[in-house]
N, C-alpha and C positions, 0 to 999 in steps of 0.2 A: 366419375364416369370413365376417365380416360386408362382410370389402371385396369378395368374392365375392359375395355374395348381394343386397347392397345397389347393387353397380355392374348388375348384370341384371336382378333382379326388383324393383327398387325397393322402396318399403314393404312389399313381400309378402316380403321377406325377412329380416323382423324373424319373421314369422311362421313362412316354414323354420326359422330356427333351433334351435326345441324340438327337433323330430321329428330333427334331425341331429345336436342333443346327445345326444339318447337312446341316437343309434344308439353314440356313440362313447363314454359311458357301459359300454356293453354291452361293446364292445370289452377296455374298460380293467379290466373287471370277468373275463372271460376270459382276459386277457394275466397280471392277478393270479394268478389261479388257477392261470396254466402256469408262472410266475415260483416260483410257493410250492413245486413238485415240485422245482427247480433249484437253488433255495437247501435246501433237505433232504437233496439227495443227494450235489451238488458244494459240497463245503463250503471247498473253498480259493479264491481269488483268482483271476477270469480271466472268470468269468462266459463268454456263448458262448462264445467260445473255445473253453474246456475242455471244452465239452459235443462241441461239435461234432471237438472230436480226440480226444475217448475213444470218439467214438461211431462216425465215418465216417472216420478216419483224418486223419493231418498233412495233406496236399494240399486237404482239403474245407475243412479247418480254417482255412484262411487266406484263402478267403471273407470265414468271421468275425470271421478276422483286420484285413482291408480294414476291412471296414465299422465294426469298434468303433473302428479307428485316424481316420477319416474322423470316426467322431461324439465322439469329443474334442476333434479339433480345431475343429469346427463348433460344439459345446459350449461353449467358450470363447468363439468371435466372439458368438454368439448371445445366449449369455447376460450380455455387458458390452453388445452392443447395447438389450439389452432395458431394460439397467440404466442406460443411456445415456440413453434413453426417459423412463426414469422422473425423469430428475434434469433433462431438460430440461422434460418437463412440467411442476415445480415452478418450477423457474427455465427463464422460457422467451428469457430473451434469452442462454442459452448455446445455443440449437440450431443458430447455423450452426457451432459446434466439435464436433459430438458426434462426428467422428471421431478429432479431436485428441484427445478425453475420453477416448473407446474406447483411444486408444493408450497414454495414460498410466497405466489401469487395468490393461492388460493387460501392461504393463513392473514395473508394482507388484506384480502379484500372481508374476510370475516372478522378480524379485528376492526376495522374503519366501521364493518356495519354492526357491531356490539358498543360501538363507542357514539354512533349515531349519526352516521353520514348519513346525508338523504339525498337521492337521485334531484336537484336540483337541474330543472331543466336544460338551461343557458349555459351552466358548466357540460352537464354530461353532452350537451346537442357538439357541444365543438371539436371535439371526436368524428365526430358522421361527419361534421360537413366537411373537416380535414381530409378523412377518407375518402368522402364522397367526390371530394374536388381532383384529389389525387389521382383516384382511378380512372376520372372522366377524363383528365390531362392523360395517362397513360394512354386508353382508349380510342383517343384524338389522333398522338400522336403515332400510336400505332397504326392506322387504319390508311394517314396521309403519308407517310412509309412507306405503310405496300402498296397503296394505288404511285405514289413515286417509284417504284421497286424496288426499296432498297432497304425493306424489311428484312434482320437475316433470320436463318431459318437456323435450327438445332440439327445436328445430329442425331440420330437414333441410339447409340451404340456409347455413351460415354457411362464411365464408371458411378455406379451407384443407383443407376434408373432402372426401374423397373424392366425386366425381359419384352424387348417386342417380337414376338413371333405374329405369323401366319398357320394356322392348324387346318386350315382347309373345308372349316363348317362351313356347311349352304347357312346361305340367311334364312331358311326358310326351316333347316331340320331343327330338330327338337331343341338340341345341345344347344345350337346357336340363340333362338328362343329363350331358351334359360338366363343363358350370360346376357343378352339383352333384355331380358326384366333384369336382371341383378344390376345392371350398368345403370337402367332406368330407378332403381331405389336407391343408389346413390345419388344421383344426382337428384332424384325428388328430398334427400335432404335440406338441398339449400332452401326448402320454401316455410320449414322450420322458423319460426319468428311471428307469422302469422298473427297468431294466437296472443300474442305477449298486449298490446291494443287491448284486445276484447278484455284480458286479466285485470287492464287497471281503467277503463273505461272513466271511472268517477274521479280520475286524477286529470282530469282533463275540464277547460274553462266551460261555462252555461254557454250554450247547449250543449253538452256534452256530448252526445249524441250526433250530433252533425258536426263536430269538433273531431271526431275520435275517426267518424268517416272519413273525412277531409284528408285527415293524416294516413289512414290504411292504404286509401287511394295511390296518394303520393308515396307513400312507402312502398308499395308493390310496384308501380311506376319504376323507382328507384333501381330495386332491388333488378326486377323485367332487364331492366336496359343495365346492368353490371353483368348479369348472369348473357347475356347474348353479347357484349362487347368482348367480355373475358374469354368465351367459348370461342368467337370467331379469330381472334387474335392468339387461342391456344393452337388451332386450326391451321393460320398461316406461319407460322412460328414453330411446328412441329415441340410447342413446349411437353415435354415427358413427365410426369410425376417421378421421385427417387422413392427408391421402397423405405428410406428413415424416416418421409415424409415432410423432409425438406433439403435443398428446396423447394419449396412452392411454385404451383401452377403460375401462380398472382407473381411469385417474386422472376421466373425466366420469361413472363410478359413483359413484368415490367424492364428488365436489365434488356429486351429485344427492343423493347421503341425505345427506350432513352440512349440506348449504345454506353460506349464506355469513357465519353470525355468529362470533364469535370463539372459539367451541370449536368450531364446524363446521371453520372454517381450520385451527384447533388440530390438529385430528381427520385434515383433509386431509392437512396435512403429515408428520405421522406416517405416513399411509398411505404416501405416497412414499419417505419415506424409508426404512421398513422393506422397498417392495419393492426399491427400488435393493439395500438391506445383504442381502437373500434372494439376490437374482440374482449378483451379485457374489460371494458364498459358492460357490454354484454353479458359478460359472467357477473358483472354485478346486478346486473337482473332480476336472478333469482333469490337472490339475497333481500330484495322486498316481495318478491311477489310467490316463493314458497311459502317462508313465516305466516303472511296472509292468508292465501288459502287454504294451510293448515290450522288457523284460525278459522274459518268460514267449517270445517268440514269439524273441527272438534265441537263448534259453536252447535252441530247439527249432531253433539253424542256419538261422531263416528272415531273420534281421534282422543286420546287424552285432554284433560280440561287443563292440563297445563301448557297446552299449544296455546290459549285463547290470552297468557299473561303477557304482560310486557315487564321491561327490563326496566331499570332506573329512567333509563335515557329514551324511552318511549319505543324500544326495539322490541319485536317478538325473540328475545334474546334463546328460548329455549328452539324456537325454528330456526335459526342461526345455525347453532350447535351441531342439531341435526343435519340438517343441510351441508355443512361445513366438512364433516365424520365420513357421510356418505358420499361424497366426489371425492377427498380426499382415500377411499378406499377402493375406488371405481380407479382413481387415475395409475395408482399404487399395482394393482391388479391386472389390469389391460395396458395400461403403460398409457403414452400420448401422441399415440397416431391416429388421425384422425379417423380413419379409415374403419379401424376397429374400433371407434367409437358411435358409427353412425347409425349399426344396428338398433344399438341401445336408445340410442335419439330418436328413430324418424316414427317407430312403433308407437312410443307414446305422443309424439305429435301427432300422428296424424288417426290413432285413434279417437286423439279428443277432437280433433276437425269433423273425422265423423259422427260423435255424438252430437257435437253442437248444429254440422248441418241436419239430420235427422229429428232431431229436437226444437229445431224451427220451423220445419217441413209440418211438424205436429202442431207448430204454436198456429200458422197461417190458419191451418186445417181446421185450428178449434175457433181462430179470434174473425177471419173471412171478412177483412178488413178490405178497402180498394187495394186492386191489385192482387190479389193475396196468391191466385191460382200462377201468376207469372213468378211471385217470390216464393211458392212452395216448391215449382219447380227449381228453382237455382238453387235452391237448399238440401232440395232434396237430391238434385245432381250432385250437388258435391259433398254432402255424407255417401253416397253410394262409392262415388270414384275414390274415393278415400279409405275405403274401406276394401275397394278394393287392392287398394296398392299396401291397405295393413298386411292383407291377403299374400303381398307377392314378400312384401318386404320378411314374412315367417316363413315361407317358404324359401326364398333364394338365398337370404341370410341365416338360415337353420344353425349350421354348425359352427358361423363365425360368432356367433354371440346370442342371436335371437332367441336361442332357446330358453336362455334365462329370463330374458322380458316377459317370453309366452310365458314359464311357467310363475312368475311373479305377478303377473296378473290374478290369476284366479286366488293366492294366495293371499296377495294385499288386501283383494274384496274380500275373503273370506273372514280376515284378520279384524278388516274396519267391521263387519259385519257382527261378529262376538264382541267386541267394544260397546257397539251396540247395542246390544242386547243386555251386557251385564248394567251399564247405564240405565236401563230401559227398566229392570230388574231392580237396581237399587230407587229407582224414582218411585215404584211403584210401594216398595218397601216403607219409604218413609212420607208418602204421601199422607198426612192426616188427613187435609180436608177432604180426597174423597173417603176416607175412611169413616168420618162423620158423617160423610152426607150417605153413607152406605147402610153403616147401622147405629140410625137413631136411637136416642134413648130418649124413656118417657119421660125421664126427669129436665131433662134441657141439656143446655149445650157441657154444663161443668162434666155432669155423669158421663155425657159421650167422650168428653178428654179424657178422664177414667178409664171409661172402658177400652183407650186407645194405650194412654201411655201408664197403668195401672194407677193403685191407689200411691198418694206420698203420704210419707208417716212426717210426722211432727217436729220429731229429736232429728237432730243434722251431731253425725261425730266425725270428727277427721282424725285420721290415723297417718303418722308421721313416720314410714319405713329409715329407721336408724341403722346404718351399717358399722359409722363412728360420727364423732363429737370434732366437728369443724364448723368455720363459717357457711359453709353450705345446708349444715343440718339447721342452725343458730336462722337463717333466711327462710328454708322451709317454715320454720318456729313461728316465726312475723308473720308467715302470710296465713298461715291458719289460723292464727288470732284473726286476721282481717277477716276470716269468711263469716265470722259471729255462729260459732259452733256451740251445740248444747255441751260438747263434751272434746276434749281436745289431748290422745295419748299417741305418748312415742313409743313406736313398736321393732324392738329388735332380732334377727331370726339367727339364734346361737348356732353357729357351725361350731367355735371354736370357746370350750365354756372359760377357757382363761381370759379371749380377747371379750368375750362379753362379761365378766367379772373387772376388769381394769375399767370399761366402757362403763358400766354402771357406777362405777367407785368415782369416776370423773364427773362422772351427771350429778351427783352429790354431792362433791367438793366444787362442784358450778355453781351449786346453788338451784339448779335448773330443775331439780324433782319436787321443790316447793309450787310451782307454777306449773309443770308439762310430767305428769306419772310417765315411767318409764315400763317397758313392758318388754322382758327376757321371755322369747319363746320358741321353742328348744324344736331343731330339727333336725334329729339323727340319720334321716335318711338323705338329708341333703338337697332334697326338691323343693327348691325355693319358691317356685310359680307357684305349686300344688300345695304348701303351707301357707305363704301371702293369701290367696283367694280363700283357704278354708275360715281365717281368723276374718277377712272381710265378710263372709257369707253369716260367720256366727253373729259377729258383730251386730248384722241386720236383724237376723232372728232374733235373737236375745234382746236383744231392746230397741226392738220396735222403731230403726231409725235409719235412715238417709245416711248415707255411708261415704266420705270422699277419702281417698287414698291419695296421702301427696308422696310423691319420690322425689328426693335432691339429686341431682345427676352434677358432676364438674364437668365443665366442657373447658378443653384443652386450645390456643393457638396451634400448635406445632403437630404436624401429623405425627412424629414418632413421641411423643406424649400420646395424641388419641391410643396409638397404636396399644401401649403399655394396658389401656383400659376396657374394660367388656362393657356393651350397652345393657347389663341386667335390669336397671330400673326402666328401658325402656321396655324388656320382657313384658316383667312384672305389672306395668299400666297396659300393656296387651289381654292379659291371661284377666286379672280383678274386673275391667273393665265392662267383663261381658257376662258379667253378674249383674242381677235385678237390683237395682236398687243402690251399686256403687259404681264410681265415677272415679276416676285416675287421671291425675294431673301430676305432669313429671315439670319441677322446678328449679330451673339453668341456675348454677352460679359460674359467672366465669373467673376462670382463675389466678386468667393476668390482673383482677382488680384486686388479690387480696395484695399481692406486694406492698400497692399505691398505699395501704391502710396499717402495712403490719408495722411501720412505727407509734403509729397511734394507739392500736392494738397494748404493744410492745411496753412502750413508754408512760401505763397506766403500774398505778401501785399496785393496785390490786385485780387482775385479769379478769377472777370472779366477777367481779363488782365490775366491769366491763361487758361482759356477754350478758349480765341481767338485764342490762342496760339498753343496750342492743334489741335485746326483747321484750322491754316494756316500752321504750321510747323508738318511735320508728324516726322519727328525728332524727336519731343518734346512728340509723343505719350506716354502712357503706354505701347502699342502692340510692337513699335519701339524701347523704351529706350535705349538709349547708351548702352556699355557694358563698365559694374562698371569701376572705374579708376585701380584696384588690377590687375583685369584679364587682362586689357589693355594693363597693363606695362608688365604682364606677358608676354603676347602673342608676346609682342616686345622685347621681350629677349628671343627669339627665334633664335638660330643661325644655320646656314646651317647643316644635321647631317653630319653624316659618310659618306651616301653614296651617296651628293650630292646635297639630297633636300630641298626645305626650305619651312617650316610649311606655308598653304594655307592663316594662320589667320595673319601672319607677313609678305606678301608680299606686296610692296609697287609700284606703277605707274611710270610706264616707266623704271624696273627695271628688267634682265634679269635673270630668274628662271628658277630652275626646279622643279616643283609639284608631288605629287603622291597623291592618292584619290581613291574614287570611286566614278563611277557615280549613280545618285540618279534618275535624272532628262533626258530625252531626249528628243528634241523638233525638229520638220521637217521644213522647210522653214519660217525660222524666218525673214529674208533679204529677199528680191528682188526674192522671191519667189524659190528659191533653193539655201537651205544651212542647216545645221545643227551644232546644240546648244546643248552641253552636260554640264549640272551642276556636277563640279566635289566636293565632301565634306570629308574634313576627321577630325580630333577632333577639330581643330583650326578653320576652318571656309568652307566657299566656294569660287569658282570660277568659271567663264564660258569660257567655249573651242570653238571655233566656227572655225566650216568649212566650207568654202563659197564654191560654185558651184560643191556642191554633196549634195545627200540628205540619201544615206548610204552610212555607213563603215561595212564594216565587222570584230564583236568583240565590236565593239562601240555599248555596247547597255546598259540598267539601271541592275547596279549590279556590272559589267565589276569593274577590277582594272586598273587605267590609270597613268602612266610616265608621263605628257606633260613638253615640254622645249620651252621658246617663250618669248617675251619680254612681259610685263604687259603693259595694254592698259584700256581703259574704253568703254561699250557698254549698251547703255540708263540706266547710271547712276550707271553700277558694274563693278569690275575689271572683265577684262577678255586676255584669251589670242588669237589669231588670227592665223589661220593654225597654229598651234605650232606643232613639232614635238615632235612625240610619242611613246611608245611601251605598250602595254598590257602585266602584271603581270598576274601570279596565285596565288590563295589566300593563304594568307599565315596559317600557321597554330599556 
């Protein structure tokens, strides 16, 4: 407010000040009040959002969607800029880095939360109360200063502070008008934070709900009584904003009530660095509570479905990312004054204020609950007043930044809104059941699969695309024998009739055209996709069969290996793929494993009589290899523990256990069409549990910790145990 008021009205704009904190006092005191409905009635996670799409439907909803996506990420630049502020004004011969600073904070605070910091209360509260103690001491001793008199006051005129003139507007003409809403939407920033409450509402103890109140209450309290100590003491203190944007308002308060002896300093430095460790907190904020909501809004088909994943470490690691890119591009771009960052900020907060009041103004109107006409009015006052100061904030901030928020608005909606749709488009696409229930057939339910996903023919052939003869082709080999194909041929596409003449000559001194025909076919014009799909299409025609197209791909460690190589085989499973009746599966070998193998390889008489080997025995794979003879022995000197059980990796057939594990794995009617199959695994190995004629248990699900007790038995080729009896653990700690 004050580089607004002090750059036009000069020293009379120490004097607006009051009358404009009041107003926005009032404001914050309102926005409370409509916030406390919000957290009472939406008690889950989402804050507007959720208001706005239970109230006026998904399409209005993603408004609120924009704009709380906008004020995270603005949240973040903002609040490391501000923290940036604070640590240059302590140490001021870092401010020509404060961007560098801004970027190292903001890469720190996204690794912590990719590795799976969690806003744990108790830690992060000691932050605020630090801060909060500090200001209040400031505050204090500020106030007992100037009623003693001996608060000093600033100069106007020192080097680096923004220009104080006097230009001579009426308060009342137009101009003057202007710069006073402009000064008023700066300062309606600080009430930014609002909303942060309502976003995590269900993180808070039972009742939630009057937990979440409780704290809003107090937090606006708080926040009330900083923002009028600050303002009245910027007041007497003639403290100046510097146009580098620091020092800080907060830091020539504070260095005015402490003075400069050595608990004043004392005193000082504590103030800084409590605000840096406050604001910095702050920006980790958004760090849970974007990924979130960008979960809540993909969960709703408006966002990619890869918002909705988590990371190893339970992180929405891909909202991270994002989140991380975009302030890091914001801060990069505008730099870290705050100042220029506030357009970006206060649009999208206080649009979403005003949906979520607006959106409760609806809820009272439709639920006419006690009270309801007293809390539609406070809802609906403060969506309106909110909306109107969105109003001032594009208007008086137009050309410092706003323009870009406006026109990212209708942009973002537009953007989620085609998301949606294609979403919307594919669900419909691959919907059978209503496509069954649309058009029946006379015959029953088999002919309407039929007539859904066409007839299947009988024969199954898989076709093995051959480029050359390595361990990657040899792994291809193994697993299309696993699929039990009527017919099983390797298909090579001649570019070059020498390398396919050597290639064939190898497949024959391999011994490999005794078991897997090999098939030269010849493509002079060089359109690899467009002969792959013709040979698959014939394939189906000509003999009447189910078609799988396996591709061997090597996948490389080292970027400049990838680099060396073209993804053709992943073409190729594109273009066959979307032929009737064939299916494309591209099959990883990776090729730091062959090393680990090529003495084994290497050190056989006869190579031949190795790769045959490889492909009649899957034993004998690399993928499969035994387990070493050390580990083996190990795992068989395993003896029953303490409390019973005997390690998964040392149980032997026909031999009566008791296991403990977790389940990894759960499978539905694996038998005779009703039964279920739980892989249980714990450090020594696996095993399978199988319950016949149920298809749930309740507790039995992937994750669960399982007891079973049961005699060991074998089920297509693994131990397993059979109805065993059981009991579910809780995890230990």
């Amino acid at each position: 407010m004050l580089i607004v008021l002090l750059g036009v009205f000069g020293l009379a704009g120490f004097h607006i000040l009051a009358p404009m904190t009041a107003v926005i006092l009032v404001i914050l005191t309102l926005m409370t009040l409509s916030y406390r409905e919000v957290v009472m009635v939406y008690t889950r996670a989402g804050g507007s959002y959720v208001v706005c799409r239970e109230n006026f439907g998904y399409k209005t909803a993603q408004i609120a969607a924009v704009a709380l996506l906008i004020d995270y990420i603005v949240t973040v630049a903002v609040q490391v800029a501000a923290a940036v502020a604070a640590i240059t004004s302590l140490i001021t011969s870092l401010a020509n880095y404060r961007i560098e600073i801004a970027i190292v904070v903001i890469v720190l605070l996204a690794y912590g939360n990719l590795r799976g910091i969690r806003e744990a209360g108790q830690a992060f509260a000691i932050p605020t109360y630090f801060f909060f103690g500090a200001a209040t001491i400031v505050i204090i001793t500020g106030v007992i200063r100037e009623i003693m008199g001996d608060l000093p006051r600033y100069a106007i005129d020192r080097a680096g502070q923004i220009p104080v003139h006097d230009k001579g507007y009426g308060i009342f003409s137009g101009l003057a008008i202007f710069y006073l809403l402009k000064a008023f939407a700066n300062g309606g920033s600080s009430l930014t934070g609002l909303e942060a409450i309502s976003n995590g509402v269900s993180a808070f103890k039972n009742p939630s709900g009057v937990n979440a109140r409780k704290t809003l209450s107090i937090m606006s309290a708080i926040l009330g009584s900083l923002v009028l100590g600050i303002s009245y003491l910027a007041f007497e203190t003639h403290a100046t904003p510097y146009t580098g944007g620091s020092p800080t308002v907060i830091s020539e308060v504070a260095r005015a009530a402490f003075g400069q002896s050595w608990y004043g300093n004392t005193g000082y430095v504590i103030v800084q660095i409590t605000t840096a460790l406050i604001l910095i907190t702050g920006a980790n904020t958004p760090f849970t509570g974007f990924p979130f909501l960008a979960s809540f809004i993909a969960e709703d088909s408006f966002l990619p479905r890869q918002r909705t994943r988590r990371g190893h470490r339970l992180a929405f690691s891909n909202g991270i990312i994002v989140l991380t890119v975009a302030a890091l591009a914001l801060i990069i771009v505008v730099g870290t004054t705050v100042n220029k960052l506030v357009p970006f900020y206060a649009i999208g907060v206080f649009t979403g204020f005003t949906m979520a009041g607006f959106g409760m103004a609806k809820y009272h109107h439709r639920m006419r609950e006690p009270g309801w006409r007293r809390k539609l009015a406070i809802n609906f006052a403060g969506g309106f007043v909110s909306m109107i100061i969105v109003i001032i904030f594009a208007v008086v901030k137009f050309t410092e930044g706003a323009w870009l928020v406006v026109l990212l608005f209708p942009v973002g909606w537009l953007v989620l809104m085609r998301l949606n749709r294609q979403y919307r488009a594919e669900a419909r696409a691959l919907n059978v059941v209503t496509k069954l229930t649309t058009r029946p057939a006379a015959s029953g339910g088999v002919a309407a699969v039929d007539a859904v996903i066409g007839h299947h023919y009988p024969r199954h052939v898989v076709l093995v695309f051959v480029d050359r003869l390595d361990l990657a082709v040899i792994r291809a080999l193994r697993y299309a024998g696993s699929l039990r194909p009527t017919d099983v041929r390797a298909v090579h596409l001649s570019l070059d009739s020498q390398a396919a003449h050597l290639l064939q000559a190898e497949w024959i001194a391999r011994g490999l055209g005794d078991r897997v025909p090999l098939e030269l076919v010849e493509c002079p014009d060089r359109r690899l996709l467009r002969t792959a799909s013709k040979i698959a299409l014939r394939t189906v025609i000509a003999e009447q069969a189910e078609v799988t197209v396996l591709l061997p791909r090597r996948s490389f460690k080292r970027v400049s290996q990838r680099l060396l190589h073209d993804r053709t085989a992943d073409k190729i499973a594109y273009a066959v793929s979307r032929l009737p009746h064939v299916a494309a599966t591209i099959v990883p070998f990776d090729t730091t494993l062959s090393q680990a193998f090529e003495d084994r390889l290497t050190s056989s008489r006869d190579k031949a009589a190795s790769e045959r080997a490889l492909l009649a025995d899957p034993a004998e794979s690399p993928v499969n290899a035994p387990v070493s003879a050390p580990l083996a022995e190990s795992v068989l000197e395993y003896q029953v523990s303490e409390d019973g059980t005997t390690p998964i990796g040392a149980v032997r057939w026909k031999q009566q256990v008791t296991i403990e594990g977790r389940i990894k794995v759960l499978q539905v009617g694996t038998t005779a069409g009703k039964s279920l199959e739980a892989q249980v695994f714990d450090d020594t190995g696996g095993i399978r549990l199988l319950f016949f004629g149920r298809t749930q248990i309740p507790g039995i699900e992937p994750g669960a910790i399982v007891r079973a007790t049961g005699r060991i038995g074998e089920y297509k080729g693994h131990l397993a145990l059979a109805n065993p009896r059981y009991e579910l653990l809780e995890e230990r700690v």
